[in-house]
N, C-alpha and C positions, 0 to 999 in steps of 0.2 A: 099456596104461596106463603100461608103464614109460618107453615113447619120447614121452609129454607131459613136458613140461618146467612145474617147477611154481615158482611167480612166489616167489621168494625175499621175507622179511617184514625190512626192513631195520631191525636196532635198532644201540643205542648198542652192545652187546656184538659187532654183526656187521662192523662200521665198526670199532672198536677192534681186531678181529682181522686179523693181516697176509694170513693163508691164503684172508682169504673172497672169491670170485670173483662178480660181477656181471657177466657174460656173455664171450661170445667172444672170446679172448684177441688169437688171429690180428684178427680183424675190425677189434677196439678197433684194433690196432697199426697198422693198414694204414689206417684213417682217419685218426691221427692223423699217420702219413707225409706221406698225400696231401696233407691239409690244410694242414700246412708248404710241402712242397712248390710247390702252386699259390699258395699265398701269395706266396713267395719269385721266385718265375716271373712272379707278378703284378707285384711291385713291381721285377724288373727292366726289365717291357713299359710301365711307365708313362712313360717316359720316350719312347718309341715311339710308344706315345699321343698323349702331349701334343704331338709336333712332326708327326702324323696333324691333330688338331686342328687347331695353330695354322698348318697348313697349306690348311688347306679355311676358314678363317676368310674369309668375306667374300667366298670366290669362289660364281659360279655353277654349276650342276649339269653342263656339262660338263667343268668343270676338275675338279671331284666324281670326276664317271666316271674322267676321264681319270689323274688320283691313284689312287683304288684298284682300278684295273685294272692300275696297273704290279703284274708278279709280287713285285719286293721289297716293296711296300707291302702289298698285298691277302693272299699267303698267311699273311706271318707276323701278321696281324691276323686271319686265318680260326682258325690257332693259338692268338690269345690268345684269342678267341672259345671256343671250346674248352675251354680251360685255365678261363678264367672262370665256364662256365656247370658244371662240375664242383667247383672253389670257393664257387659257387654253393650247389651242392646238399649240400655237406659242413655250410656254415654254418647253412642249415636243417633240416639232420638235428640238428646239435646243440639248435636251437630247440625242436625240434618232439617232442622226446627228453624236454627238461626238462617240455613240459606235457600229453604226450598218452602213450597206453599202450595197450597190445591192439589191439583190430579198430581202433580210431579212429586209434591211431600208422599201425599199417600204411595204413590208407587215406591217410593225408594226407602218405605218405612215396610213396606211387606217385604222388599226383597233382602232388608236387613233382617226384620223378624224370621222369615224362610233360613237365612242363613245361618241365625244362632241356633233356629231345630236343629240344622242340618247337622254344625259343629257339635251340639249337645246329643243328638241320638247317636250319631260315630264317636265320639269319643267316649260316653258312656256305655254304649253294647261293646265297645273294645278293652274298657275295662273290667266290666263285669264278666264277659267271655274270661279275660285270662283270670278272674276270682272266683268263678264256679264251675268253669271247664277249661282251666289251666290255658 
């Protein structure tokens, strides 16, 4: 019984106090890193983005292929791919935090994390397919 962890009862006295801790200190820290982080990564690659876009504007699907099979286009868009579906999954933890708790947080926080693999390994094997085997 003493390795259960028991759900803290939050009042105005527990909020007013500097010392009360509402969970994992390391964990909070290192989400809130990430989170900036890919933020910031994000809003550097936008610009990368936008001239990915406005470069495939209007052509056909072999100029398509033929754009992000070049390596400088295709990996570092495999990268932000990456970077994004990890931002991703930080933004919905914070969601999913404020309205869910216990067996039902955990369930809905794997089936999120399952679903950024999912969006990350398909959209990365689909890029690197058309940047090493066209």
């Amino acid at each position: 019984m003493g390795s259960m962890m028991r759900e803290q009862v939050i009042t105005r006295d527990v909020v007013a106090n500097p010392k009360s801790v509402y969970g994992d200190k390391k964990a909070s820290t290192r989400h809130f890193i990430t989170q900036r982080l890919t933020g910031a990564i994000n809003v550097v690659f936008i610009g990368f983005l936008i001239f990915v876009v406005v470069r495939l504007a209007g052509q056909d699907r072999a100029d398509m292929v033929e754009t992000l099979g070049n390596g400088w286009v295709g990996i570092p868009l495999a990268a932000l791919l990456l970077i994004v579906t990890v931002h991703m999954r930080n933004g919905m933890r914070d969601t999913l935090e404020d309205y869910f708790h216990g067996r039902t947080y955990s369930l809905y926080m794997m089936l999120n994390t399952l679903f950024c693999i999912i969006i990350a390994v398909a959209g990365v094997a689909s890029i690197l397919k058309l940047v090493f085997w066209g």
